[in-house]
C-alpha positions in Angstrom: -64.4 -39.0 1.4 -60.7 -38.3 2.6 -60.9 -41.2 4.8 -62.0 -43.3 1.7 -58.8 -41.9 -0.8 -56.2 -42.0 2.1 -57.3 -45.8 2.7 -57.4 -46.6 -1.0 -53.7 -44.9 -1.6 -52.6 -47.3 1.2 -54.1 -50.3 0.2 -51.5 -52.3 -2.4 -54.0 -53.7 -4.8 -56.6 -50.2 -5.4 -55.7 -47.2 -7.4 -56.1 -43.9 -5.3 -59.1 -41.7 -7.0 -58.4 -39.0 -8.9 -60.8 -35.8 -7.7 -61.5 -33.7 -11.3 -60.7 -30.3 -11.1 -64.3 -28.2 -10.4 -63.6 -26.0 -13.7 -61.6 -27.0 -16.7 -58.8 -24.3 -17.3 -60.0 -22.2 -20.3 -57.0 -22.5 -23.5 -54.7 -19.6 -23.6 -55.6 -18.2 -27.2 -59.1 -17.6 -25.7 -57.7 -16.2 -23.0 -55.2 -13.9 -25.1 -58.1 -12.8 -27.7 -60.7 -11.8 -24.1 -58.1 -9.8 -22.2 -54.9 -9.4 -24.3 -51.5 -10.6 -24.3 -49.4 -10.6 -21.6 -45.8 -9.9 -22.9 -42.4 -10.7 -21.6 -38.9 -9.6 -22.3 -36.3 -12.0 -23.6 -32.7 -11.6 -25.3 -30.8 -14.3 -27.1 -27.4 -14.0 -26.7 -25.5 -15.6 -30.1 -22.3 -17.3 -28.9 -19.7 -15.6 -27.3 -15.8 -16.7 -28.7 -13.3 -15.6 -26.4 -9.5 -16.2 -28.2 -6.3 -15.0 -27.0 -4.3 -11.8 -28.9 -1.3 -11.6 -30.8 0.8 -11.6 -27.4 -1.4 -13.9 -25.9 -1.6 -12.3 -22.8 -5.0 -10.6 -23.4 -8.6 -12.5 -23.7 -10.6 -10.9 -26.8 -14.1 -11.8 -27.0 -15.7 -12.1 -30.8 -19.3 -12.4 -31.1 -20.8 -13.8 -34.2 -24.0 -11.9 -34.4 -26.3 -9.5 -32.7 -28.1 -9.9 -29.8 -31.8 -10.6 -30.5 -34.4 -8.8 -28.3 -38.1 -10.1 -28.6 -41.4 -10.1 -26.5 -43.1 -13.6 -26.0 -46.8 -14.2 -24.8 -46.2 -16.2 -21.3 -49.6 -17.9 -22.2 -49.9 -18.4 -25.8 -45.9 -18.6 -26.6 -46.7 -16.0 -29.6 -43.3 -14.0 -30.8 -43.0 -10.5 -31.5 -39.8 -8.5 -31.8 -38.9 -5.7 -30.0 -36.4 -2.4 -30.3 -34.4 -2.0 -26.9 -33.6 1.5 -28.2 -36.5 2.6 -28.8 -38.7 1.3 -26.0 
């Protein structure tokens, strides 16, 4: 059966065969809801200004807000936030 897909990949006018996979991957929500979530760390950083001082020899750097620290499920994308303190 290799023989067969490697000949029809090199043949101009076939289309190679496409194997399907031997299980169909389950969806992540199922997956979440059997064995939990799997949670991972992420900050957003708001945008940094940095402007000169009065004698415009010295960077200052203003930030507009604060940072945001939240967990995200790597399979199912869900949001949750999270204290940096207090963990």
């Amino acid at each position: 059966m290799l023989a067969t897909r490697a000949l029809d990949s090199c043949n101009p006018g076939t289309t190679p065969t496409r194997v399907p996979p031997a299980m169909p991957p389950l969806p992540k929500p199922v997956f979440c809801k059997l064995l939990g979530h799997t949670w991972q760390h992420h900050v957003e950083d708001p945008k940094t200004v940095w402007t000169a001082n009065k004698n415009q020899c010295q960077l200052e750097q203003e930030s507009q807000e604060e940072p945001r620290f939240y967990q995200r499920c790597v399979r199912c994308g869900i949001e949750r936030d999270w204290d940096a303190e207090g963990a």
